[in-house]
C-alpha positions as CSV (number, residue, x, y, z in Angstrom):
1,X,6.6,51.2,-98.2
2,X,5.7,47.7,-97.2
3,X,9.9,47.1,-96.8
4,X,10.1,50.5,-94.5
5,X,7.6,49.3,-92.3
6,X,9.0,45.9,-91.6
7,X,12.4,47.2,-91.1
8,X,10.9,49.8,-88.5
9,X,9.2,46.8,-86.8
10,X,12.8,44.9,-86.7
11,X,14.6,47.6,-85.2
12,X,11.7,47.9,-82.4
13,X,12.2,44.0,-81.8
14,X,15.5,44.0,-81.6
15,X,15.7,47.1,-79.0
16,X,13.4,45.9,-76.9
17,X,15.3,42.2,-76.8
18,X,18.6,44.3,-75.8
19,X,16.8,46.0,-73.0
20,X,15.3,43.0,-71.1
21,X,18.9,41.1,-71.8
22,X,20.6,44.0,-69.8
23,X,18.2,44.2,-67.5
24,X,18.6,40.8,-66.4
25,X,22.5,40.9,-65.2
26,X,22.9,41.8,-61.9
27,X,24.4,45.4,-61.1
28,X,27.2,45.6,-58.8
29,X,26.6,47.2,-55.5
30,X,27.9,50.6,-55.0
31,X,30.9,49.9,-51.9
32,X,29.5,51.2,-48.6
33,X,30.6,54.9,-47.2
34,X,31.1,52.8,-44.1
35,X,33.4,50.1,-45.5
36,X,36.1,52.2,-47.0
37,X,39.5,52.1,-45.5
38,X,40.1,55.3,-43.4
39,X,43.0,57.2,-44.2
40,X,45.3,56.6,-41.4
41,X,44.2,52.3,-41.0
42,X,45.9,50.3,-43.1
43,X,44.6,48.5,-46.0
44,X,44.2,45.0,-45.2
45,X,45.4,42.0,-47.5
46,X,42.7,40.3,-49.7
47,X,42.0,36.8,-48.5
48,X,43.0,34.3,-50.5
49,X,40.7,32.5,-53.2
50,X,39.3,29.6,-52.2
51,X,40.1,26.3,-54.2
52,X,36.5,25.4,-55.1
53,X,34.5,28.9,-56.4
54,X,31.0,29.1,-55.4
55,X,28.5,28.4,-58.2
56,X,27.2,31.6,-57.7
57,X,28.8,34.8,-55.9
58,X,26.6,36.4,-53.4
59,X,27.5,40.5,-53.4
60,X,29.5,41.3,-50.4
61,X,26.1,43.8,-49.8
62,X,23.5,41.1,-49.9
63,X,25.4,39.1,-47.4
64,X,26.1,41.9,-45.3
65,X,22.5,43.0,-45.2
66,X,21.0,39.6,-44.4
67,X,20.4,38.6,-41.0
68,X,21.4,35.1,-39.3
69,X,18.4,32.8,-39.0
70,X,18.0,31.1,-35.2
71,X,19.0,28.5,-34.2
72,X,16.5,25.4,-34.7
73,X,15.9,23.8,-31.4
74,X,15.0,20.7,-32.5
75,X,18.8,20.2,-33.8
76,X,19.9,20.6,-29.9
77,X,21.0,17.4,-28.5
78,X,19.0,15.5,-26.4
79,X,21.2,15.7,-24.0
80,X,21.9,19.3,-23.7
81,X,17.8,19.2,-23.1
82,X,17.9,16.9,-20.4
83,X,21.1,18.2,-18.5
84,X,19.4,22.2,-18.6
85,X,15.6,20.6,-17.5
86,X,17.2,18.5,-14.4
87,X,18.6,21.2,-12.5
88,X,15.6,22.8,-13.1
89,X,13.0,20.1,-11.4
90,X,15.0,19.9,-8.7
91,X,15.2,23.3,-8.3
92,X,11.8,24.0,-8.5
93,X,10.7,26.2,-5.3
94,X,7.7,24.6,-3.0
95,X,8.9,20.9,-3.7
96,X,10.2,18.3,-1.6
97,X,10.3,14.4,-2.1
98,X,6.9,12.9,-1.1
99,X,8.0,9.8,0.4
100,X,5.7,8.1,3.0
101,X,8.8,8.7,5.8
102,X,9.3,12.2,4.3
103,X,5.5,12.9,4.6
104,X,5.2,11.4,8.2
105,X,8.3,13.4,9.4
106,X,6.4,16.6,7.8
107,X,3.1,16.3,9.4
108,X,1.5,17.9,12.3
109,X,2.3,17.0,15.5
110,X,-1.6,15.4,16.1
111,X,-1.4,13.5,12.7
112,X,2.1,11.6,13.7
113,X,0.4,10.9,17.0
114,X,-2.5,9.2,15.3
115,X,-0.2,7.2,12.7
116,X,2.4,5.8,15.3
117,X,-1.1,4.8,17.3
118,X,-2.2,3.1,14.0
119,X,1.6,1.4,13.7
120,X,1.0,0.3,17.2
121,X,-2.5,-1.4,17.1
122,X,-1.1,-3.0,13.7
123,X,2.0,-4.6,15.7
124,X,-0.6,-5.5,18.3
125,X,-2.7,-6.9,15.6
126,X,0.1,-9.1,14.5
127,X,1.6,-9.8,17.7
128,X,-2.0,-11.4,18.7
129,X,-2.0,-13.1,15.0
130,X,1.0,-15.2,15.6
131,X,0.5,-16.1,19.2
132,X,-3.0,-17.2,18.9
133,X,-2.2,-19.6,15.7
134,X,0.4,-21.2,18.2
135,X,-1.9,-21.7,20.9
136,X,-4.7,-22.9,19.2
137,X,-2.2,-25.2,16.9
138,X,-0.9,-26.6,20.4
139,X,-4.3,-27.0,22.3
140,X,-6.3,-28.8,18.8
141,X,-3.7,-30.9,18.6
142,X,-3.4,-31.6,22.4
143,X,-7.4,-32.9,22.4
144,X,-7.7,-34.8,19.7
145,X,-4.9,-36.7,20.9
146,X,-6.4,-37.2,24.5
147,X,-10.2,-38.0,22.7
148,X,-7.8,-40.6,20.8
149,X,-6.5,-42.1,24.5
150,X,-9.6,-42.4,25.8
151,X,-11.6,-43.5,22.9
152,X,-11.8,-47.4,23.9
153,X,-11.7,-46.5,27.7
154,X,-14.4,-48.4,30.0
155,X,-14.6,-46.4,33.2
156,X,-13.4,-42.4,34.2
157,X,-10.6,-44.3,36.5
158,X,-9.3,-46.1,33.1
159,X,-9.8,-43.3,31.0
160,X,-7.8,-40.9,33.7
161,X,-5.2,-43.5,33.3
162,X,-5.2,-43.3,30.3
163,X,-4.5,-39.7,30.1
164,X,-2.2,-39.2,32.4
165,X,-0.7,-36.3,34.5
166,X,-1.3,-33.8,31.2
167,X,-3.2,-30.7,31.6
168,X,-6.0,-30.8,29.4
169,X,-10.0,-29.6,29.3
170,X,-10.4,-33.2,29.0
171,X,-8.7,-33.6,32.2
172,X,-10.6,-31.3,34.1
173,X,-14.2,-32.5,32.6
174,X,-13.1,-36.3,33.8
175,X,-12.0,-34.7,37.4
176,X,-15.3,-33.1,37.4
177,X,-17.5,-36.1,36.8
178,X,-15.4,-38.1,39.0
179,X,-15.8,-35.9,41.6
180,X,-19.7,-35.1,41.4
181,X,-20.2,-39.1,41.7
182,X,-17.5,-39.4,45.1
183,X,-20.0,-36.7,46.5
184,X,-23.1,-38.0,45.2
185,X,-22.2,-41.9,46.9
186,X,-25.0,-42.9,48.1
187,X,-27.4,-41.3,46.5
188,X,-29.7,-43.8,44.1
189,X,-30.9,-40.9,41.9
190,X,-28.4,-40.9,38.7
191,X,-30.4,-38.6,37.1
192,X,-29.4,-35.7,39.4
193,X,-26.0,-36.9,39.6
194,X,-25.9,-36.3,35.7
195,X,-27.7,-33.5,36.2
196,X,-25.0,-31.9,38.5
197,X,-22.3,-33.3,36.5
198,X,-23.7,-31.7,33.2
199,X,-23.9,-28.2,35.1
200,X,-20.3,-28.2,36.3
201,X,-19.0,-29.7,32.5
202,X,-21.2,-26.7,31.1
203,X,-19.1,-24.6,33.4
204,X,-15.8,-26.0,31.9
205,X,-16.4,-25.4,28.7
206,X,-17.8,-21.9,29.0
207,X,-14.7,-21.4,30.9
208,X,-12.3,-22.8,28.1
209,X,-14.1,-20.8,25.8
210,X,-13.8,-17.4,27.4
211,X,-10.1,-18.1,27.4
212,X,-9.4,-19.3,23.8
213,X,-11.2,-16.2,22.8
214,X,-9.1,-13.9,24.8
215,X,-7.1,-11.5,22.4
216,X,-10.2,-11.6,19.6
217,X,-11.9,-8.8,21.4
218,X,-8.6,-6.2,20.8
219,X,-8.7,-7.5,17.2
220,X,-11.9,-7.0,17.0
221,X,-11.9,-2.9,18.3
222,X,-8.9,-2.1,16.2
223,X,-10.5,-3.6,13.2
224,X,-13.5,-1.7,14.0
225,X,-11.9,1.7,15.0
226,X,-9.0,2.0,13.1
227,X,-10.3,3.4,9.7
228,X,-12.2,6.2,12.1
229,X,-9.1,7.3,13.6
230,X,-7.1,7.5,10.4
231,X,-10.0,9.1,9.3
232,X,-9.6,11.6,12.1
233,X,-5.9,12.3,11.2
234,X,-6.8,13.1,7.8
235,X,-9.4,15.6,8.6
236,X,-7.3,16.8,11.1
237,X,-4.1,17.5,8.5
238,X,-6.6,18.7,5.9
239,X,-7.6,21.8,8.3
240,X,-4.0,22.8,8.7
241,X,-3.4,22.3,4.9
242,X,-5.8,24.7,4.5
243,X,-4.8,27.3,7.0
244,X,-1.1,27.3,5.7
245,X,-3.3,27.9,2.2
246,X,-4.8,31.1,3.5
247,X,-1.3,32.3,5.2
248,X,0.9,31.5,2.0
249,X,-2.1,33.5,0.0
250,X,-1.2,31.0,-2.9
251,X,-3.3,27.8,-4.3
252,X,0.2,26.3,-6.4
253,X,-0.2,22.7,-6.0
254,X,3.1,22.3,-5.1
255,X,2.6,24.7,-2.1
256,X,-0.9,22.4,-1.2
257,X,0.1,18.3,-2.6
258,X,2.6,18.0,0.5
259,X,-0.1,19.2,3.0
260,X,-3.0,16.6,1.7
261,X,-0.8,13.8,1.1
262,X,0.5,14.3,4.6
263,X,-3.3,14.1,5.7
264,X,-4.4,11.1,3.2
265,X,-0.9,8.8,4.6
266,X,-3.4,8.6,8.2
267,X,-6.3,7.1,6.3
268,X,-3.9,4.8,4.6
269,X,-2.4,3.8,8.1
270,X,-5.9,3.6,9.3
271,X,-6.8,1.2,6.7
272,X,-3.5,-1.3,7.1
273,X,-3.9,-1.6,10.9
274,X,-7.9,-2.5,10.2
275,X,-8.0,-4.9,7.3
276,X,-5.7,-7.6,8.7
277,X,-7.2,-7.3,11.8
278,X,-10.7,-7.9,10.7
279,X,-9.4,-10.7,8.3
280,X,-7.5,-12.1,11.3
281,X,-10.9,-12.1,13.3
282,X,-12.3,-13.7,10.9
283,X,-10.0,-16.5,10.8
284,X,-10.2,-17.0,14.2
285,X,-13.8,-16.8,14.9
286,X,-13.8,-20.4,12.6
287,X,-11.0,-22.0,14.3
288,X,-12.1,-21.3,17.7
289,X,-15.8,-22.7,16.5
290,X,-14.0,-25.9,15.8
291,X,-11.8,-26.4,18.7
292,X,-15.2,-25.9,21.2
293,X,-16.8,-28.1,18.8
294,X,-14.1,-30.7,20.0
295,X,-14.4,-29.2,23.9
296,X,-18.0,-30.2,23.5
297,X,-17.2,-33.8,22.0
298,X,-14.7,-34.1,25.1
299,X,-17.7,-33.1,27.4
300,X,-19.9,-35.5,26.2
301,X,-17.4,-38.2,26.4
302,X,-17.2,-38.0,30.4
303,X,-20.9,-37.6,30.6
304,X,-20.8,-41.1,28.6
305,X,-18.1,-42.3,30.9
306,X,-20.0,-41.3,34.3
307,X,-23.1,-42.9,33.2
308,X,-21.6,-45.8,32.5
309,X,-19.8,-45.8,36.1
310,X,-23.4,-44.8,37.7
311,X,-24.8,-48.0,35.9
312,X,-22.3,-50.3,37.1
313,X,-22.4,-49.4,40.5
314,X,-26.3,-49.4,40.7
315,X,-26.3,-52.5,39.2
316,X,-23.9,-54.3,41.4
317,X,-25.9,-52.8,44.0
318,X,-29.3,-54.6,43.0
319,X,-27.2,-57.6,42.0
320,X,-26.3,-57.9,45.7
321,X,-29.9,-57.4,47.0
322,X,-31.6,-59.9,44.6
323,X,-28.7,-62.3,46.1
């Protein structure tokens, strides 16, 4: 009884080994209605084996059935990338090159107006720059030299002498003083001579100062007004930025950009024609301080030159009525 039993039990074993074993090779595929030769088509050739068999045949109905994956996009050249993307920047609709001559030849009409008036007053500003450093170069140079000349002179006819035919502030303070005392012969007061003398060299040098300051005024206003103007420009291009907003019936930036940066190149025109200038003002406002510091130097050097003259000439004077 024992043996029956454990012979049944084999026979179940082995049965049931047999049915995975044949369960596990792979059926082949039934052939397609649709791949069958038609009747009239000719049967083509079989290809050729390959040299090198594949590991492991795929059935002709698993590769049919399966479809072909994408393509990755990340194993397109670089290059292929670039050339497609260039065409389309350029192409882009609503864009334009925002170049600073680009933009000005864009603008309105009112905001070129106000930047060539900016370009102006900036060539003014430099203009004036370059001819007032020469001038004030020239003239610094020219009276230190004749303080120099006269600096060991004993009398305004020595110290003329001395200077020469040149045109100078110098010059005209020693004409001055030399003529207050021809008109004021015989006059024993030397206080109002001096007094006289010191109003008229007062005159000179307000007069020399008035015209080393010309030019400094115009710097002055355009340093002053400039940013306001460019300012103006800018709110001016603004307003029409945002009326061709409301017409297009679009807020795309590249549809608005050209329209603000259009308005925002006046305030930076604005800005370049009013920083040098006030720099420039500046610079002046010290170097004309020290050239009337050595106007007043020169003034005060006649006024020592005529007193000296007065004192002589008095002195003589009671000299010859003592004798």
């Amino acid at each position: 009884m024992f043996r029956t039993i454990l012979k049944a039990m084999t026979a179940l074993m082995m049965l049931s080994l047999a049915a995975s074993a044949s369960a596990q090779q792979p059926r082949p595929a039934a052939p397609a209605a649709s791949q069958a030769p038609a009747a009239n088509q000719p049967v083509q050739p079989a290809p050729m084996p390959s040299a090198v068999a594949p590991s492991s045949p795929v059935p002709a109905s698993a590769s049919a059935s399966q479809p072909t994956p994408p393509p990755n996009l990340a194993d397109v050249p670089a290059t292929a990338a670039d050339a497609t993307a260039r065409p389309l920047k350029s192409t882009t609709p609503g864009m334009r090159e925002l170049s600073p001559w680009s933009m000005f030849l864009a603008a309105d009409i009112i905001v070129k107006a106000v930047m060539v008036g900016l370009a102006f007053a900036s060539l003014v500003t430099w203009t004036v720059f370059v001819a007032k450093m020469i001038e004030l170069s020239f003239v610094r140079r020219k009276l230190r030299g004749a303080l120099a000349r006269i600096k060991d002179a004993r009398s305004l006819a020595e110290a003329q002498f001395s200077l020469g035919a040149k045109d100078s502030v110098l010059s005209a303070l020693l004409a001055a003083a030399m003529g207050e005392a021809r008109l004021s012969a015989g006059i024993s007061s030397d206080e109002g001579i001096k007094e006289r003398a010191a109003s008229k060299f007062a005159e000179i040098v307000r007069a020399e100062g008035r015209r080393i300051r010309t030019g400094m005024g115009l710097l002055a206003s355009i340093g002053a007004t400039s940013p306001f103007v460019g300012l103006f420009g800018t709110v001016w291009g603004i307003m029409n930025s945002f009326i061709g907003i409301s017409k297009s019936q679009t807020t795309n930036l590249a549809v608005v950009a050209p329209g603000i940066a259009e308005a925002l190149l006046a305030t930076a025109c604005g800005l370049v024609a009013a920083i040098p200038a006030v720099i420039i003002y500046n610079h002046f406002a010290r170097l004309t301080k020290g050239y009337l510091e050595l106007v007043g130097r020169s003034s005060g050097a006649a006024a020592r030159l005529l007193s000296r003259d007065l004192d002589r000439t008095h002195g003589s004077v009671h000299s010859r009525a003592a004798e």
